[in-house]
N, C-alpha and C positions, 0 to 999 in steps of 0.2 A: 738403370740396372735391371735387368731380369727377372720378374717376380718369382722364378726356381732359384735364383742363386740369393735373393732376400730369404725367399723362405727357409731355403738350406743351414741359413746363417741363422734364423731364429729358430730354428728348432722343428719346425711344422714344414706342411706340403702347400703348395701353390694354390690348391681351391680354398684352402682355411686363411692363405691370406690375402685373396681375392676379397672373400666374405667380411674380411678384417676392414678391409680399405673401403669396401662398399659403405659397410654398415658408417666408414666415421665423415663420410663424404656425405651421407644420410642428414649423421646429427651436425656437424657443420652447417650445409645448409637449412639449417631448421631451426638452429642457434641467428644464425646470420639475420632470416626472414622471421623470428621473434622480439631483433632489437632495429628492426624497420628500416632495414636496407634489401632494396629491391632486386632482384635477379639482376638488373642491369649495372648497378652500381656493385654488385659484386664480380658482376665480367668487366667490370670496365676497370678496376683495381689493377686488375693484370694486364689490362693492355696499357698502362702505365707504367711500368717496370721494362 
């Protein structure tokens, strides 16, 4: 889906929910890489699926 027609639907503009989605792709991987799973074991999750 379109990040204008997400953000239209929450309320805000597209650059605020760029910064939304950065920011939690931020603390995800920082959550992920503080319970010692390594960048690759987190790419490799999804080529599983």
């Amino acid at each position: 889906m379109p990040l204008e027609i997400v953000a239209e639907r929450m309320g805000t503009n597209r650059n605020a929910l760029y910064k939304l989605i950065h920011d939690a792709r931020k603390r995800l991987k920082h959550e992920l890489l503080a319970e010692g799973l390594s960048i690759e074991d987190i790419l490799g999750a999804f080529d599983a699926v």
